[in-house]
C-alpha positions as CSV (number, residue, x, y, z in Angstrom):
1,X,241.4,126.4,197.6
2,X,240.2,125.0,201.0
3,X,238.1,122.1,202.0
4,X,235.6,122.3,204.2
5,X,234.6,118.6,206.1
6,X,231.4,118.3,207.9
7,X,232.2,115.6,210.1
8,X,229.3,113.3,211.7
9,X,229.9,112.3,215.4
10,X,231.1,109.0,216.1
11,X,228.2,106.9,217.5
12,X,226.9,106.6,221.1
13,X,225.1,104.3,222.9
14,X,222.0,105.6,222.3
15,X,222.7,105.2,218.3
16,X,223.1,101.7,219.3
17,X,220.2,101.3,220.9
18,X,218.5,103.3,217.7
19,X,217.3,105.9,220.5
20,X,216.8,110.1,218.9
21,X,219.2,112.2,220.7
22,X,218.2,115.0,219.5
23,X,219.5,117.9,222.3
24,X,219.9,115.2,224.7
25,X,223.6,116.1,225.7
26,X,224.8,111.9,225.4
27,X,228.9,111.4,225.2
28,X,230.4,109.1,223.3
29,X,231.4,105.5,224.7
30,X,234.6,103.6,224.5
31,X,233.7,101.9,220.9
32,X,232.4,105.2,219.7
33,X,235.8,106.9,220.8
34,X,238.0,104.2,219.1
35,X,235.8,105.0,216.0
36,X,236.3,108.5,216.3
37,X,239.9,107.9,216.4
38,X,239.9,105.8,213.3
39,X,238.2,108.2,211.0
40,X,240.4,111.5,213.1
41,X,243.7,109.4,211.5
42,X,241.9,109.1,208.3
43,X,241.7,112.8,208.3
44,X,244.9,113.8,208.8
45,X,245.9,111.0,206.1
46,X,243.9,112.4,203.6
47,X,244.4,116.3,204.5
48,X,247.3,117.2,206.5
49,X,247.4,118.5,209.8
50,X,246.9,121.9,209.1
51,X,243.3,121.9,210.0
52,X,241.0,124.2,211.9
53,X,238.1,122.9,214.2
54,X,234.9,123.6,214.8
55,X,232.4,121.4,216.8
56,X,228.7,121.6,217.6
57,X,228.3,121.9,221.5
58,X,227.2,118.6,222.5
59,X,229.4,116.5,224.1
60,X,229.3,113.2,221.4
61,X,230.7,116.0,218.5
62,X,233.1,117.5,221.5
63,X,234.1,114.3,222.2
64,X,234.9,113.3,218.5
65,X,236.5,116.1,217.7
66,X,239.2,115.5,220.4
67,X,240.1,112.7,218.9
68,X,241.3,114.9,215.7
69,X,242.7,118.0,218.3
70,X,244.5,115.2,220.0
71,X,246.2,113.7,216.7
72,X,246.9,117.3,215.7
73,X,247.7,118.9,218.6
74,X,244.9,121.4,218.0
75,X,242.2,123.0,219.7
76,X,238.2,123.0,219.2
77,X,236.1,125.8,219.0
78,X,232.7,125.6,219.9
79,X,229.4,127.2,217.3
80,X,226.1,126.5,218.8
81,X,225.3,127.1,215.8
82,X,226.0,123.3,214.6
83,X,224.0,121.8,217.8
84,X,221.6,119.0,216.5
85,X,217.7,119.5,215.5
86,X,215.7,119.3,219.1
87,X,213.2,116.1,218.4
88,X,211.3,117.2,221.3
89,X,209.1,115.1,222.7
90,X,210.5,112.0,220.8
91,X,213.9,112.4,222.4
92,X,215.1,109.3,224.6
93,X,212.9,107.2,222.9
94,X,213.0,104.6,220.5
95,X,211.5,104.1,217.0
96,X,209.2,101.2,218.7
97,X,208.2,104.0,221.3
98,X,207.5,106.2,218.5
99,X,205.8,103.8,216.5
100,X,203.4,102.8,219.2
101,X,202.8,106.2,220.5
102,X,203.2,108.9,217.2
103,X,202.0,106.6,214.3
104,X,200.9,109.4,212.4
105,X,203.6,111.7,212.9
106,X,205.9,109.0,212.7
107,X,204.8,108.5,209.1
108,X,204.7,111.9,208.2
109,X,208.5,112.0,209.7
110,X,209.2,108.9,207.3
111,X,208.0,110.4,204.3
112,X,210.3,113.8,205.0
113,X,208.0,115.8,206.8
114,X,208.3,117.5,210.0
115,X,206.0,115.7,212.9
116,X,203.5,117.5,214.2
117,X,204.8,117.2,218.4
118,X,205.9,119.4,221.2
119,X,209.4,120.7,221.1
120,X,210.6,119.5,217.3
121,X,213.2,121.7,215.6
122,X,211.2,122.5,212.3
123,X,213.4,121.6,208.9
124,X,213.4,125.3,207.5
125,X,214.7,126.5,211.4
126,X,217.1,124.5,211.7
127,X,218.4,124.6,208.1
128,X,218.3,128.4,208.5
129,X,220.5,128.0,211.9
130,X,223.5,125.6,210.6
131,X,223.3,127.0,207.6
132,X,224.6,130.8,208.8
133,X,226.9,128.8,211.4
134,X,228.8,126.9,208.1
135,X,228.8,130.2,205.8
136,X,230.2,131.8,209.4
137,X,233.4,129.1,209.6
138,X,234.2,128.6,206.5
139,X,237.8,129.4,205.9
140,X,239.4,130.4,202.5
141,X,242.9,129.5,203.9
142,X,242.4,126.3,205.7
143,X,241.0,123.0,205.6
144,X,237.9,123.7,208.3
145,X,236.9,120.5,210.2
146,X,233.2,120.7,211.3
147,X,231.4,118.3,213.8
148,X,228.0,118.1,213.8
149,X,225.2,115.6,213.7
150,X,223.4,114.0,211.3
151,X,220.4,116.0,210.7
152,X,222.4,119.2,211.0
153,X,224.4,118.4,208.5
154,X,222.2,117.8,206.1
155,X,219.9,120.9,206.5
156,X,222.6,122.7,206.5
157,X,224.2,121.4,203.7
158,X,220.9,121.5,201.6
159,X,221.1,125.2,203.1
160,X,224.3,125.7,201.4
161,X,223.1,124.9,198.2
162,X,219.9,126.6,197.7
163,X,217.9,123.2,198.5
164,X,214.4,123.0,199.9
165,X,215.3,121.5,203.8
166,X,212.9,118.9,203.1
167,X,214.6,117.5,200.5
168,X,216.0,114.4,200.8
169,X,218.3,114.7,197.9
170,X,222.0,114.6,200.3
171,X,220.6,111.6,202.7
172,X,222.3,111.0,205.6
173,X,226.3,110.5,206.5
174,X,227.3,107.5,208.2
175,X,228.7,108.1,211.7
176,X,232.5,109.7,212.1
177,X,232.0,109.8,208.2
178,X,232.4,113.5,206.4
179,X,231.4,115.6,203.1
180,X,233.6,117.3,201.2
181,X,232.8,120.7,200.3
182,X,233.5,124.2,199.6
183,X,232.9,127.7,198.6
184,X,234.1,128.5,194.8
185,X,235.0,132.5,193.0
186,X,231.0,133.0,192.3
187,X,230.2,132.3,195.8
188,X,228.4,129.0,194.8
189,X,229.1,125.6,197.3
190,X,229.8,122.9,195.6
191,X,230.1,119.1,197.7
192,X,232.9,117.6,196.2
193,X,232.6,114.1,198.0
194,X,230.3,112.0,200.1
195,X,230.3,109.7,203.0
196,X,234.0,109.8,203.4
197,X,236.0,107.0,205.1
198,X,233.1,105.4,206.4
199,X,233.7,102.5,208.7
């Protein structure tokens, strides 16, 4: 029975700068690419090379998921699907900027909620949206290798699995880390592993 990986991006400079990205289309940097390629060779360690791959349409999960195509020889297709949650008007900024600007939505956000501002992707929406795009690549033959983003991930892994999206039960995967999991006979998911080779 096949896997199937949801992959975090590697960081950016914005995650270094703890910036929300959000639909902001930022690349990855030279240390973000070398982690990439760290976790891409820990892939292929753990799985083989017989791996499809699917990436979320912003360039920081393009760019990650090179790294893999590269080892592999491979290509990427693209699922807007797995794009990130829009933060709206919080995008660019920083959690101080939030903090000084939003305090009452930031606390909301902090306790799980969705803020209350222009332009955020609502938890059920976006769920809804990565949810479909995961059920739509997963593979029964091969190992599927999907890039996303943090929050995407977990909606739509809490999607998956018949969660609430604002549960909180998965938590977030480290960056260029991945969960296991897969579709069994009953049509159930189950998520074999989390937060694999994490730096």
């Amino acid at each position: 029975m096949s896997l199937m990986l949801l992959w975090r991006h590697a960081p950016t400079g914005y995650n270094a700068d703890g910036r929300l990205q959000g639909s902001l289309d930022v690349p990855l940097g030279h240390e973000g690419r070398a982690q990439a390629a760290r976790a891409a060779r820990r892939i292929v360690a753990r799985y083989g090379e017989d791996l499809r791959i699917v990436s979320s349409p912003l360039a920081r999960a393009l760019d990650t998921a090179d790294e893999l195509a590269t080892l592999i020889a491979g290509d990427v297709a693209v699922d807007d699907g797995l794009t990130q949650r829009p933060y709206g008007a919080w995008e660019g900024l920083t959690w101080a900027d939030i903090q000084a600007r939003w305090p009452e939505q930031l606390a909301a956000r902090q306790r799980g909620l969705d803020p209350d501002i222009p332009g955020w992707g609502r938890s059920s929406d976006v769920a809804a949206r990565v949810g479909a795009a995961l059920r739509r690549q997963w593979d029964e033959e091969r190992t599927t290798v999907v890039v996303s983003h943090g929050s995407a991930i977990q909606l739509g892994l809490l999607d998956l699995v018949g969660l609430d999206p604002l549960s909180r039960v998965f938590g977030s995967v480290p960056h260029a880390a991945w969960h296991e999991v897969l579709q069994v006979e009953s049509g159930a998911w189950h998520v074999d592993a989390f937060a694999v080779g994490a730096d």
